[in-house]
Structures are given as C-alpha cells and as structure tokens.
C-alpha positions as CSV (number, residue, x, y, z in Angstrom):
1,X,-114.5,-115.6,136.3
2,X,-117.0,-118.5,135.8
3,X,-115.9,-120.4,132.5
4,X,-118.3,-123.1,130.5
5,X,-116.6,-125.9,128.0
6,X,-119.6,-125.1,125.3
7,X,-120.3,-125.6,121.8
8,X,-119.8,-122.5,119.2
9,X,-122.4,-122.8,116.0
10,X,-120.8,-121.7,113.0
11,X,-121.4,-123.1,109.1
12,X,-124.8,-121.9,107.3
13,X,-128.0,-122.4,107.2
14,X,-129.3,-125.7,107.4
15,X,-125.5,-127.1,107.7
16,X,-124.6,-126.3,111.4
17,X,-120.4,-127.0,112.1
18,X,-119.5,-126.5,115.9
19,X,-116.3,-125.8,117.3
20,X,-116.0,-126.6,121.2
21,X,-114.5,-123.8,123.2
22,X,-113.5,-122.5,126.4
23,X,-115.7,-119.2,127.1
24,X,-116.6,-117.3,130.0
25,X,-120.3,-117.5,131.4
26,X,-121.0,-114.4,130.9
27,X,-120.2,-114.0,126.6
28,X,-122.7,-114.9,124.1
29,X,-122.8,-118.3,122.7
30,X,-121.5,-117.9,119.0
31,X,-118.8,-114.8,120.9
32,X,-116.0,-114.0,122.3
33,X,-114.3,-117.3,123.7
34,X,-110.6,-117.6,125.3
35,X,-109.5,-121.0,123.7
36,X,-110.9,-123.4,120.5
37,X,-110.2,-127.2,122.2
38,X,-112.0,-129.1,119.5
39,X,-115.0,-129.5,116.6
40,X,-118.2,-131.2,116.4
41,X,-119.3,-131.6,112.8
42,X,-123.4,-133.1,113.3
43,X,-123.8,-134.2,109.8
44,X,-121.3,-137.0,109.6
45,X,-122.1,-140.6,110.4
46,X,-121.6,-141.1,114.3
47,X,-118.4,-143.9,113.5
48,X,-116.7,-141.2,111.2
49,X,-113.6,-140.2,113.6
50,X,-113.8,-136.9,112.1
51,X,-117.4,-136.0,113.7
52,X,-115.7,-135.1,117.4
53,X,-112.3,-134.2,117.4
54,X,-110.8,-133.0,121.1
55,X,-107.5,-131.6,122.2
56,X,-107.9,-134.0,125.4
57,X,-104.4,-132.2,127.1
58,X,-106.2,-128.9,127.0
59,X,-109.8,-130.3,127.9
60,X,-108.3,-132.1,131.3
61,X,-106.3,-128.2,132.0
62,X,-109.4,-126.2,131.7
63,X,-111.4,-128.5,133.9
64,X,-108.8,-128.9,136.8
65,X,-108.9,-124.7,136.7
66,X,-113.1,-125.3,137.6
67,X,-114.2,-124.6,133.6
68,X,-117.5,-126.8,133.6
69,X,-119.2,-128.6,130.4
70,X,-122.6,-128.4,129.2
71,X,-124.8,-131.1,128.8
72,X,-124.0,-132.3,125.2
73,X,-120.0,-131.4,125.7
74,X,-119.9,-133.8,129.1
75,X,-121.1,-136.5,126.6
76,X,-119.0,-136.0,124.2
77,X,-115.6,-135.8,127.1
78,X,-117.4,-138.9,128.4
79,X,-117.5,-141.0,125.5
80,X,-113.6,-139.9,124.9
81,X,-113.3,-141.5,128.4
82,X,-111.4,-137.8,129.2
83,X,-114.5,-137.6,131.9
84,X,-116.6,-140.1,133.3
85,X,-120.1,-140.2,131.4
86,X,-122.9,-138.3,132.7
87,X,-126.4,-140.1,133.9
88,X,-128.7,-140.1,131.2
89,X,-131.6,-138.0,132.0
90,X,-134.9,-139.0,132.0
91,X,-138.3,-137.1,132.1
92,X,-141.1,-139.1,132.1
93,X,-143.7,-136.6,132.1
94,X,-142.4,-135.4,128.9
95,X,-143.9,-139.3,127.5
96,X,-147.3,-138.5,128.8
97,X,-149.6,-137.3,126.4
98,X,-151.2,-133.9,126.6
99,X,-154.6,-133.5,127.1
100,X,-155.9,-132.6,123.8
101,X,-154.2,-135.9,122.6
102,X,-156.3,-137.8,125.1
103,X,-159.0,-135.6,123.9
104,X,-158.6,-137.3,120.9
105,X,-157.5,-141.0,121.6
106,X,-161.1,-140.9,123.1
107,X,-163.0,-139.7,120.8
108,X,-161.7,-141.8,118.1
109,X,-161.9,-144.9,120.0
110,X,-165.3,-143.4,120.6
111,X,-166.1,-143.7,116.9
112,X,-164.1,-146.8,116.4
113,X,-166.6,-148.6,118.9
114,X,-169.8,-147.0,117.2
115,X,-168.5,-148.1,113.8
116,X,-168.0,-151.5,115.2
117,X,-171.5,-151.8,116.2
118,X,-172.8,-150.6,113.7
119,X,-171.1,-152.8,111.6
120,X,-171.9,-155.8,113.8
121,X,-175.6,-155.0,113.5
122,X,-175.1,-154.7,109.6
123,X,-173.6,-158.3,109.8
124,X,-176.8,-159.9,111.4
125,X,-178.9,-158.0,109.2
126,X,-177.4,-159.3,106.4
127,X,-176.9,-163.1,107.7
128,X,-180.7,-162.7,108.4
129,X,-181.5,-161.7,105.0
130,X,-179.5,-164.6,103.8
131,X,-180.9,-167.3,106.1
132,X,-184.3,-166.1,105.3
133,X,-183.3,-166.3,101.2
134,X,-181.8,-169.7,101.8
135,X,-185.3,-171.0,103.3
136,X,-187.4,-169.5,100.9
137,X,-185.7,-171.2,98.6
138,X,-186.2,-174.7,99.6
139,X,-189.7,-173.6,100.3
140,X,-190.1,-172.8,96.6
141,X,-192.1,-175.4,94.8
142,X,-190.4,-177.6,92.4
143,X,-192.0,-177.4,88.5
C-alpha cells in the first residue's frame, strides 16, 4: 500500500483551509485518509505560527514506514527542518513568451518605430516652417 503525506481542501468557496494527512495513493484527494498530522490555513500572513501547524513525531513515523510528500507538503516539512528542503524547481521555458506575444511585441514596436518617424519628419517640418518665418521676418521692410 503506496501512501502520499498530501494536503486535504476543506473551508468554502473562496476561503480554502487544508488539513495535511496521511492517505493512500490510490483515494481521492478531499477522501478517505488514515491519519490528520497537521493544518495549513493559506490566508494568514506567512509569520503567523498558526498558518502550518505539524505533529512532527507522527510526520517523521509515517515517512520512516516509505509515506512520501507532495511537492508543497516537502516544503512545508522542510522549512520545519523535520526534512531537508527540496531544490527549488525551475522551468525556464515557462519565462519564454509564446508566440502570439512575440507576435505582438513586434508589431507594436513596429508601430512605435513608424510613429517615431513620423513624428521626426513632423519635427523638421515644423523647424522648417519656423526658420523660414524667422527669415521672412527680418526680410520684412521696416516702416
């Protein structure tokens, strides 16, 4: 029998409260489970000592009988120092944008470069027009 260290989602909607438990592989995740070792509630403050409370004596039982930990239970044993902390995992191709967001970046700094000329030609035009207004005015006769 294959048992997990896993979170339980109980509370309503909007207002999750987990309890960690002991559970075989096999049973759903908000079923049947052999032993409650601890709580998780997410919405207090991470320094509140009432956010993760663990029975550590039953923790270290169940995982010298093989129960393994998920992902987000191994952090929390880890940063109770009842395990040692996981590697942080890392997926860089997650980062890299997709391609209609490329699509995008380009065409925008597509439009941002056109405007820019655009602009830039609308600045000489005008410093033209203003040269060209300064000079006729010192060309006007004096009365």
């Amino acid at each position: 029998m294959g048992t997990k260290i896993r979170l339980s989602r109980g509370g309503t909607k909007k207002r999750p409260h987990y309890r960690v438990v002991i559970a075989d592989v096999r049973s759903p995740r908000d079923g049947r489970f052999i032993e409650r070792v601890g709580t998780y509630n997410p919405l207090l403050a991470r320094t509140d000592p009432e956010r993760i409370k663990l029975n550590s004596e039953r923790i270290k039982y169940w995982l010298s009988q093989g129960a393994v930990p998920t992902e987000r239970v191994a952090r929390f044993l880890g940063a109770a120092e009842i395990t040692p902390m996981p590697k942080q995992k890392n997926n860089p191709k997650k980062a890299i944008p997709k391609s209609k967001t490329k699509d995008k970046k380009q065409d925008s700094s597509e439009a941002e470069s056109s405007d820019k000329e655009t602009k830039n030609t609308d600045d000489n035009k005008t410093n033209a027009k203003e040269t060209n207004t300064e000079k006729n005015k010192d060309k006007e006769p004096e009365s």
